[in-house]
N, C-alpha and C positions, 0 to 999 in steps of 0.2 A: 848250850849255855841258856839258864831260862832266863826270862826277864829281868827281873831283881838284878838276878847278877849282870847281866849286860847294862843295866840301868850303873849300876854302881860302880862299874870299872870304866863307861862313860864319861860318869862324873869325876872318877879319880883322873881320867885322861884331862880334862879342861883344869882342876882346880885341884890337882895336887901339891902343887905349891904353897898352899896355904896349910896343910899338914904339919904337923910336927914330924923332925925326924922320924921318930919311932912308929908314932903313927904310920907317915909314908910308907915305912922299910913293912911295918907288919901288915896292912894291908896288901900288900903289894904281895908278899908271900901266902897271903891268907888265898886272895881273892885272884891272882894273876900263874902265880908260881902253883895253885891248889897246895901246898900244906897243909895240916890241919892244926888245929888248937895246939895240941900237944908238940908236934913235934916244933912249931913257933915256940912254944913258953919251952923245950928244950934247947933249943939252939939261945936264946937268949938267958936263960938262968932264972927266969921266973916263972910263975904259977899259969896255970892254962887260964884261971880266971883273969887275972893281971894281963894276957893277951887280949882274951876278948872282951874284955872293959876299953883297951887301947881300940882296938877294928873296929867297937861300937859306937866308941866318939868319935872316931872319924868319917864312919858310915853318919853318926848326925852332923856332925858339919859339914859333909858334902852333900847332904840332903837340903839343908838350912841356906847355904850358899843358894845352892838351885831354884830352892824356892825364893828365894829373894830376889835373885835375877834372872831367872827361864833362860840362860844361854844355853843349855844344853836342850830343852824342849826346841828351843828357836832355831838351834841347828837343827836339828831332826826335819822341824819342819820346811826348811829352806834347800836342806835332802833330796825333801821327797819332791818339792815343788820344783828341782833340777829335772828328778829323774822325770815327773811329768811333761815338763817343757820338754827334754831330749826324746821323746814320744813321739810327741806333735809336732817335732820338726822332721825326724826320719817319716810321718806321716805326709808333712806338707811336699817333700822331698819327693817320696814315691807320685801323691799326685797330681804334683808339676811337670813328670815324666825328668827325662834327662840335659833340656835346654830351658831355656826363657828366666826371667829376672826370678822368677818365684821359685824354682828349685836352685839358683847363686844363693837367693836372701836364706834359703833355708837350708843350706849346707853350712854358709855362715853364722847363723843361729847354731847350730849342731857344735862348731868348733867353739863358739865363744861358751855354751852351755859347757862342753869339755873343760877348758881350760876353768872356769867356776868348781868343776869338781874337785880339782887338787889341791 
């Protein structure tokens, strides 16, 4: 999946809700199910243009949402900044060796970074 499209099915995950039905359903097939144009404006009764006129407005307003509020950059980056803490604590972990307060604090660090990731 290249960027773009990960980018965009992202954003369809946070703020699909604010879609139009149709929108929703045809993105959703466009971009999750892979369909293409055609066989989308077949299954619904209109023109392949008429589809991608719909996936396009919704790719801009899940663009426009985003940029207005960076929830989805701000996940990203809240991500990546778990995955670095859970690093540095399997670091602090190894070395503290297997006793003393400093490998407890940082096994506990480790579980409370886990339960963060779900």
């Amino acid at each position: 999946m290249d960027d773009d499209t990960l980018q965009m099915t992202m954003l369809f995950d946070f703020f699909s809700d604010l879609l139009t039905d149709k929108q929703r359903e045809y993105f959703d097939l466009y971009h999750n199910e892979d369909l293409s144009l055609s066989e989308i404006a077949d299954r619904a009764g209109i023109s392949r243009q008429g589809v991608y006129d719909i996936i396009t407005r919704a790719e801009k307003t899940l663009s426009e949402i985003e940029s207005k509020t960076g929830i989805v950059r701000k996940w990203r980056e809240t991500r990546a900044d778990i995955d670095r803490a859970e690093s540095l604590a399997r670091e602090l972990i190894q070395l503290s060796g297997s006793g003393g307060d400093s490998a407890g604090a940082g096994s506990e660090l480790l579980e409370i970074l886990q339960r963060m990731r779900r």
